[in-house]
C-alpha angles and dihedrals in degrees: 000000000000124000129185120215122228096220146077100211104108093196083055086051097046095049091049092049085050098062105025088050085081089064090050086247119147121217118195133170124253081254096062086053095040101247125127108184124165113203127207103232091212090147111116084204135057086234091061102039085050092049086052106050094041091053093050094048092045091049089049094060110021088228118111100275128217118206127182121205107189137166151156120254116199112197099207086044083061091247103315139153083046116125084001086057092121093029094051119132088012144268106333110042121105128210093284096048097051096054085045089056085045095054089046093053095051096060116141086351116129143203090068092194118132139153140201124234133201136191128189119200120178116198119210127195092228085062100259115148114199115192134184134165133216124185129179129194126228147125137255108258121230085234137005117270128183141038099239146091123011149265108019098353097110090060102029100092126189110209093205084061103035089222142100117240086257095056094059123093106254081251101053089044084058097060103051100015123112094247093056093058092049088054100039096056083037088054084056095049087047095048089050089043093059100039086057084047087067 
């Protein structure tokens, strides 16, 4: 079976390949199908940025579509970055940028606690919406550690592994990330989904 991912981020792509590969799912880009479509992220909630991103891209190109809505809630931030997570700080931050302007703005605040939340929508042309949620606990880092990952990792710390997300092999995130819940229990719907397909 053949997704496409409505996204154009390739480390996104190339997480999503590495654990639906199991499932002999196939995961390409909108470029590999020939679609470019820019959604408006209007949604207030992951649920519903995930939903419409998945339905335009599956539109677009008439194959089931996958879409990932992720971010990053600070408590002591009352929740944000949350659905702004890649948006934060506004247009011309990078990745880099946006966890700096994270950092600064957690000066002096405590708790420290946060967590990331995805959430998985696929998209079928029949109509069908499968949805599934991942969350992982952590903490804001006092400064960022690790090469690895993307986005916030190298500032979202988890204090039972002593590292940073970025810090993790790309094996070892996937098995406790937020990402790799939501696939995992979306693995198991879709699993249920196709077995009632016949």
């Amino acid at each position: 079976m053949k997704l496409v991912l409505a996204s154009k981020n390739p480390k996104k792509l190339a997480e999503m390949n590495r654990i639906l590969s199991q499932l002999g799912i196939e995961v390409c880009s909108e470029a590999e199908v020939g679609v470019d479509v820019e959604v408006e992220e209007t949604g207030t909630t992951f649920e519903e940025n995930s939903f419409l991103k998945a339905k335009a891209v599956m539109e677009a190109s008439g194959l089931p579509a996958i879409a990932d809505d992720s971010g990053l809630c600070v408590d002591a931030l009352n929740g944000a970055p949350g659905v702004y997570s890649a948006r934060y700080g506004g247009e011309g931050l990078d990745d880099e940028g946006r966890y700096r302007l994270l950092l600064e703005n957690m000066r002096g605040q405590s708790p420290r606690t946060a967590h990331f939340v995805s959430v998985i929508t696929c998209a079928f042309p029949d109509g069908t919406v499968l949805t599934a949620r991942g969350e992982c606990n952590g903490t804001i880092a006092f400064a960022p550690m690790g090469e690895g990952g993307f986005g916030y990792d190298p500032v979202f710390f988890l204090p039972e592994r002593k590292k940073t997300f970025a810090q993790l092999s790309p094996e070892e995130k996937n098995t406790i990330s937020h990402r790799g819940k939501a696939l995992e229990q979306f693995e198991q719907i879709l699993q249920n989904y196709l077995s009632q397909q016949g």
